[in-house]
N, C-alpha and C positions, 0 to 999 in steps of 0.2 A: 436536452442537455447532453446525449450521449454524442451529436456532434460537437467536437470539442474547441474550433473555430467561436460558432454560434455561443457556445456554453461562452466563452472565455468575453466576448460582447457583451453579452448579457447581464454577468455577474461581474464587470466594471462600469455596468449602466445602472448595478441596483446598488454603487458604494462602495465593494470590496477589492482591495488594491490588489493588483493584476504582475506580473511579471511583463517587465518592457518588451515587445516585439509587435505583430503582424498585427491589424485590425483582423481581418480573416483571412481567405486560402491565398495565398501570394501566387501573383498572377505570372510568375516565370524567373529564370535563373538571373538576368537582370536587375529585377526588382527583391530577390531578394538578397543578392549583392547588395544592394540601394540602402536597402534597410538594415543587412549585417552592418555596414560603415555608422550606422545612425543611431545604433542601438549599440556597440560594440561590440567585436569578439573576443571571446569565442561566443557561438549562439548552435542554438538546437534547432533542427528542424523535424517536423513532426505530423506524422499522420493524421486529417482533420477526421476520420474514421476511427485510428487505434483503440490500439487497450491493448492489457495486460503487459505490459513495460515495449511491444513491438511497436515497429513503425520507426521508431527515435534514431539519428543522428547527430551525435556531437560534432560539428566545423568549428576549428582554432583560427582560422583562416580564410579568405575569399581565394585562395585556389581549392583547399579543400571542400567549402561549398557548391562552388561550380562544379567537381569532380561528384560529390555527391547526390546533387539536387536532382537532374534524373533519373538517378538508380533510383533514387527513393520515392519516388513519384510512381514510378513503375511496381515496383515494391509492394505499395498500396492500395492502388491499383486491384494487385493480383488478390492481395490478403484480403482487403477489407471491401473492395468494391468500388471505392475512391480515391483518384488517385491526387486527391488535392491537400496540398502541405500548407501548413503555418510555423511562422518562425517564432521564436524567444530568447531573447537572452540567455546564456549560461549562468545558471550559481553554483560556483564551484564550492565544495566544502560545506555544502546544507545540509539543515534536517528538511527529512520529509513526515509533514506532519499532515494530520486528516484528522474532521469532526465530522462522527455517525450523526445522522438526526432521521427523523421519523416526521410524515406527514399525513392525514388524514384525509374524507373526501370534504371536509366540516370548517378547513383551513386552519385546524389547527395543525402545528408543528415544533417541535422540541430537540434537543440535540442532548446526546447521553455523552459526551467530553469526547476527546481524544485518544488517538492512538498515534504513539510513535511508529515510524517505519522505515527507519533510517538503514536499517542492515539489508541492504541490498546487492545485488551484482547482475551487470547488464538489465537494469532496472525493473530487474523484477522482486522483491521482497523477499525473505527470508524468516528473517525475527519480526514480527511485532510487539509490543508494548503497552499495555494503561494503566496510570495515565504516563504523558512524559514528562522526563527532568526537566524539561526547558519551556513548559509552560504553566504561572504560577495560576491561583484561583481565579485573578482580576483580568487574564487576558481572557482563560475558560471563558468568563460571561459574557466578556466585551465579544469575542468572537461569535461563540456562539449564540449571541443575540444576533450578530449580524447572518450567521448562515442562515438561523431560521426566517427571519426578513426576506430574504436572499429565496430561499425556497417559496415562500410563500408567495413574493411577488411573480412567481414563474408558473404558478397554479400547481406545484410541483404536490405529488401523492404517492405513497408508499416507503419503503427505506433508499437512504440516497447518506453518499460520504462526500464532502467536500474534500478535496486535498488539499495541501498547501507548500511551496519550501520556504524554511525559515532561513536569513543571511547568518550572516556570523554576525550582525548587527542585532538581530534579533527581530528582523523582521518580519512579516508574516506575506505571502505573496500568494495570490489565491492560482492554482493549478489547473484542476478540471472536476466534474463532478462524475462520481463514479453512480450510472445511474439503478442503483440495484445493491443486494446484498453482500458484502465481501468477504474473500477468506479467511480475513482474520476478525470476524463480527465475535466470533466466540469470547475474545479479550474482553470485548466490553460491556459483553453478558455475566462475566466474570465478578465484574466491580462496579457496576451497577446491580446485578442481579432481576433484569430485565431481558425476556426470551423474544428476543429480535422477530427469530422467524412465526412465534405468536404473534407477535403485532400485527406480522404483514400479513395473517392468515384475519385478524380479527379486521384490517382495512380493506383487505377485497372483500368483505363481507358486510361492507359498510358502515360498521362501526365506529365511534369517536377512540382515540387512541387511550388506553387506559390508565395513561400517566399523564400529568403534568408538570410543568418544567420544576417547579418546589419542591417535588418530590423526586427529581433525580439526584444523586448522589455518589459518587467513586469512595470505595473503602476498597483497601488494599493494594496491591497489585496483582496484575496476572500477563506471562508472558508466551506468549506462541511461537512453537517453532513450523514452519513447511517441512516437512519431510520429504524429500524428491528421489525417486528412481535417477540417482546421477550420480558421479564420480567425480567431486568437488578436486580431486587432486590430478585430474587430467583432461581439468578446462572445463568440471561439469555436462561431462559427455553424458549423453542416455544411457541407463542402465535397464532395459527390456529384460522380461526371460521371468523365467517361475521361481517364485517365491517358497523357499523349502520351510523355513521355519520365520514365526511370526507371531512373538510373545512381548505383546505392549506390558510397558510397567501398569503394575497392580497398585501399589500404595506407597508414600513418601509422606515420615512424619513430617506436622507441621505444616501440611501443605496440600491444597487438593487439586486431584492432577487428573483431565478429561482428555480422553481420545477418540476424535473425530475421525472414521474412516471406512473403508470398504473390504478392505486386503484381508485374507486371510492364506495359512497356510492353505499349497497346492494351489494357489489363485495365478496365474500369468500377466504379466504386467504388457501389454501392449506396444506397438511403436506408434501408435496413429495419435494418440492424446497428450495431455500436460500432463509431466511426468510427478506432479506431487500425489503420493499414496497414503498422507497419513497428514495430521495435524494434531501436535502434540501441545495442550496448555495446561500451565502451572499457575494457580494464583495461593498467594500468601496475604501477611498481617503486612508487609510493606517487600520495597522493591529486592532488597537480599535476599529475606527470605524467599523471594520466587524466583530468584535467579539464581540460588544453593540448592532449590527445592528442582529445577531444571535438567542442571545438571545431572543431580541423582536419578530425574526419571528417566534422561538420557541413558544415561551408563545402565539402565535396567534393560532398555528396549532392546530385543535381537531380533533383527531380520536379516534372514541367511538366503544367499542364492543370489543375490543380487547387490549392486554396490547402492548406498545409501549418501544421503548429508549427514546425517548424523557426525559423522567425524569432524566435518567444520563445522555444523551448533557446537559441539561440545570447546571446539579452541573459541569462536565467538564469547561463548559464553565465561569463559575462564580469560578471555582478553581485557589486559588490565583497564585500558580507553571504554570497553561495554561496563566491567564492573565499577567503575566512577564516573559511568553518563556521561564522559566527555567523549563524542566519536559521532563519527557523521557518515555521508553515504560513498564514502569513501573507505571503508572500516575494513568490510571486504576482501577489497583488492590490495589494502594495508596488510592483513594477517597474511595471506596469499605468496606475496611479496617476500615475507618473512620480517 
């Protein structure tokens, strides 16, 4: 499943509707001309190796395809090992939506709901969310019966997220499957109050999974922010170099607030690795509350010596489109913009 060609085969052979494009690695700049015309543009092209938002280009166009499709070949090539692409349609103006689930070595498998992940730039995440505004209880089950299906029929074992983008239609387009734990698992440990990385400690150990799918549950919400060593106001440049002061928030009534991290003062931030230093989650009694309860742990947190995100979570979060759920992955590069 971590090829994500193969993955994207697979999981429109077990049912789950697919985003229009490649069957798998497109076999040269021609052919995937051939099929930008057949699928429309604009389309993405995409590392059948990636991850973490790399690999991806947006083509509006078959000059700009052609102008891209080698570079990116080579690209991946270098990063990942392979330099073989697949194409997809563009959804312009989507959520990106993803269902955790958990499998065992016993076949059993269950899914703890969703996470929104719409607050991105240059596709890598920022904000996450559980659950989201725009998926009510009936799709939760419909969906999540189909990932777990999905997984199960792929003999699939341990923690794994499906992703998805939803149109503006509201429809649901199955993405790639992330095969492994994610940054923002903590959300949905939040509101379900199930300790992920126990599961997967209790499934290499052979155990049957200690939940069953009637007994999961979402109460509340809880919202993650990435924290990045970067400078969101000049293009998100790296921000490397020693960290002088380094005092996460302590408490915010109303609201309980977990921080995942490494950093401490006198600690040096690196240039070699991925610049998030810190993972800051709020959950509340509903979606305000942890989105007022955010902000305040924001405005607590100081870290000196180095430039932070912090400053866009906090316009994110005070952004009238995130505070009424209407906003997509375009949000962003909208505040940005001004």
């Amino acid at each position: 499943m971590g090829d994500k060609a193969t993955a994207r085969r697979t999981m429109k052979a077990a049912g789950l509707p697919v985003i229009p494009g490649s069957e798998d690695v497109v076999g040269g700049v021609e052919q995937a001309i051939e099929l930008g015309r057949s699928v429309g543009f604009p389309v993405v092209i995409k590392a059948k190796a990636g991850g973490g938002g790399k690999g991806i280009r947006v083509c509006r166009d078959e000059a700009s395809l052609a102008a891209n499709f080698e570079l990116a070949s080579r690209e991946a090539g270098t990063a990942f090992g392979h330099a073989g692409l697949y194409l997809e349609k563009l959804i312009d103006g989507c959520r990106h939506i993803e269902l955790q689930f958990m499998a065992d070595t016993f076949g059993n498998v269950v899914h703890l709901g969703e996470r929104e992940c719409s607050v991105q730039r240059s596709h890598q995440k920022l904000v996450e969310e559980s659950p989201s505004g725009v998926i009510d209880a009936a799709t939760r089950a419909e969906m999540g019966a189909r990932v777990c299906e999905a997984a199960r029929a792929v003999g699939y074992v341990g923690a794994g997220t499906m992703e998805f983008l939803r149109d503006s239609d509201g429809k649901l387009y199955f993405l790639e499957v992330n095969t492994r734990l994610q940054v923002e698992h903590p959300v949905t440990e939040m509101v379900t109050g199930h300790d992920l990385v126990v599961e997967q400690i209790r499934i290499a150990a052979n155990h049957t999974l200690s939940v069953e799918q009637g007994e999961v549950a979402l109460r509340g919400h809880a919202i993650e922010c990435r924290i990045n060593a970067e400078d969101p106001f000049r293009g998100f440049r790296p921000s490397p170099g020693l960290v002088t002061v380094f005092e996460p928030p302590r408490e915010v009534p109303g609201v309980q607030v977990r921080v995942d991290t490494h950093v401490r003062p006198g600690y040096r931030i690196p240039v070699f690795y991925d610049s998030m230093i810190c993972k800051l989650i709020v959950a509340g009694p509903d979606r305000r509350a942890a989105r007022l309860g955010m902000i305040a742990a924001l405005e607590q947190f100081k870290i000196e010596g180095i430039k932070t995100t912090i400053p866009i979570h906090l316009k994110i979060l005070a952004d009238e489109r995130f505070a009424s759920g209407n906003y997509d992955t375009r949000l962003v590069s909208q505040i940005l913009q001004g």
